[in-house]
N, C-alpha and C positions, 0 to 999 in steps of 0.2 A: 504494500500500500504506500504511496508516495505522500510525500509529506501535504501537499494540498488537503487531499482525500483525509489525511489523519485530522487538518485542524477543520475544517467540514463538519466534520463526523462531532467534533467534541463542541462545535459552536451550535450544531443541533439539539444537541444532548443537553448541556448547559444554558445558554445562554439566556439572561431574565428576557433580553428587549423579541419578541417575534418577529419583527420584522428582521435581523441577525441568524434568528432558524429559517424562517423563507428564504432567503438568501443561499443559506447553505442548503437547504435542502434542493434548490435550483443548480447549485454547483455541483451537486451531486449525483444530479440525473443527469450533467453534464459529463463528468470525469469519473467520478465515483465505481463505476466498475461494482462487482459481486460483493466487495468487502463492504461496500456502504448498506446492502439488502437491508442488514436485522435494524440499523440505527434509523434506516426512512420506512420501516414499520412498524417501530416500536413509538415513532413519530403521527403516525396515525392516530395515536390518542391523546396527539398533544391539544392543549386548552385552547389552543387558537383555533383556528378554522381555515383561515388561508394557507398556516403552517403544514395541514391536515390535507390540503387541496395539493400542494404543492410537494408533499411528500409522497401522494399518492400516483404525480403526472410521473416523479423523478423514479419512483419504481416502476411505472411502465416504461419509462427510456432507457433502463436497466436491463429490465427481463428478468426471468428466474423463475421458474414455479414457486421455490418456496415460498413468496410474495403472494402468492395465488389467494390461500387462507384468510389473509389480513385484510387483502384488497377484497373478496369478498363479504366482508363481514363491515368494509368501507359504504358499502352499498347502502346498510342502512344507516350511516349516519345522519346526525339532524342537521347538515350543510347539506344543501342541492348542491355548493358546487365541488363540496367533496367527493358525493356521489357520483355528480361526472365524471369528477376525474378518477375515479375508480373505475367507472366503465369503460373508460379511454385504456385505461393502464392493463386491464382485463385486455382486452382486445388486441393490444398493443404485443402481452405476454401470450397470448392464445389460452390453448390448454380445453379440453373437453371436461375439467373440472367444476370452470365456471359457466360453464352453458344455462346450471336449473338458475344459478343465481340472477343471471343476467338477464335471463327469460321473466323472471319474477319481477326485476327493476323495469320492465317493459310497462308494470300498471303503476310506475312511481306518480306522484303529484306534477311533479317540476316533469315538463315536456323536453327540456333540455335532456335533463337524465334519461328520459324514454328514447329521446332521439340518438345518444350516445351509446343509449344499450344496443338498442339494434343496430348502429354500426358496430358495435364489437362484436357481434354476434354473427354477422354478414365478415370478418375479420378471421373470425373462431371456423367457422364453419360446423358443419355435424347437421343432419336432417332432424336433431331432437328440436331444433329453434322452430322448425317451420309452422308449424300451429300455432306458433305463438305471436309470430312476424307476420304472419297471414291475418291475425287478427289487429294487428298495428296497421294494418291498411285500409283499417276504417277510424284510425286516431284523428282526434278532432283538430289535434295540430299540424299542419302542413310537413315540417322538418322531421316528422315522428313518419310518416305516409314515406315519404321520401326516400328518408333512411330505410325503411323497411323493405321498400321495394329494393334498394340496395344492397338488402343484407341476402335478400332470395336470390337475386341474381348472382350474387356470388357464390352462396352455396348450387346453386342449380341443378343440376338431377332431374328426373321427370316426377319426382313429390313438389319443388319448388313452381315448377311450370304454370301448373291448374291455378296457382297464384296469383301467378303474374298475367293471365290473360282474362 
C-alpha cells in the first residue's frame, strides 16, 4: 500500500471534519486499490451521508465482491443518495449476488435509486431481473422506463424480448 493510500485510509477512519472523509474517500476510489475495501465499508456507517455516498461510488471504482454485503445492505439506507450510489457500485462490481437486492430497490421511493437499480441490473445481467425490469416499464418516472428498457436489452435472451416489444 503506498503511502497516499495509507494517509487516505487513516483520514477516513479518523478524521472529526466530513468533508476531510469525502475527500478521502474520493481519493480512494481513485488510487486506493483492494487495501482500501474494508476502511470504505466500514465507512458506510459513517454519521455523514455524503461520507456514506461517497464511500459507496469509491467501492464500486474499486470492485471486489467482498464489498458486495455492505453495499447491499447500502441499499436501504435512509440517504437516497446513498442508495444510488450503492446501486451504481453494485452494478459497477456485478456479481449474481446482488440481483434479489437490487430487484427489490426497483420499488424504492426516490426514482433516482429505481432508475440506478435497473441500470445495475441491465450491468449485472442474469434472467432472475426480468420480471422485475418488465414491470419498471410501466414506472411512472421516465428515467426508471428508460433505464429498464436498458437493462432488458442488455440482458437479452428470448425471456427479455416479449418485453421489449
Amino acid at each position: 500500500m503506498n503511502q497516499r493510500t495509507a494517509e487516505s485510509i487513516k483520514r477516513l477512519k479518523s478524521d472529526a471534519d466530513p468533508n476531510v472523509r469525502y475527500r478521502a474517500a474520493y481519493v480512494l476510489g481513485q488510487i486506493g486499490g483492494p487495501a482500501a475495501i474494508p476502511a470504505l465499508t466500514e465507512a458506510l456507517n459513517d454519521a455523514d451521508s455524503n461520507v456514506r455516498y461517497r464511500s459507496a461510488w469509491a467501492l464500486g471504482e474499486i470492485g471486489g465482491p467482498a464489498a458486495i454485503p455492505a453495499l447491499t445492505k447500502a441499499l436501504n439506507d435512509a440517504a437516497p443518495n446513498v442508495r444510488q450510489s450503492a446501486a451504481y457500485a453494485l452494478g459497477e462490481i456485478g456479481g449474481p449476488a446482488a440481483i434479489p437486492a437490487l430487484t427489490e430497490a426497483l420499488n424504492d421511493a426516490d426514482s433516482n435509486v429505481r432508475y440506478r437499480s435497473a441500470w445495475a441490473l441491465g450491468e449485472i445481467g442474469g434472467p432472475a431481473a426480468i420480471p422485475a425490469l418488465t414491470k419498471a416499464l410501466n414506472d411512472a418516472a421516465p428515467n426508471v422506463r428508460q433505464s429498464a428498457a436498458y437493462a432488458l436489452g442488455e440482458i437479452g435472451g428470448p425471456a427479455a424480448i416479449p418485453a421489449l416489444t
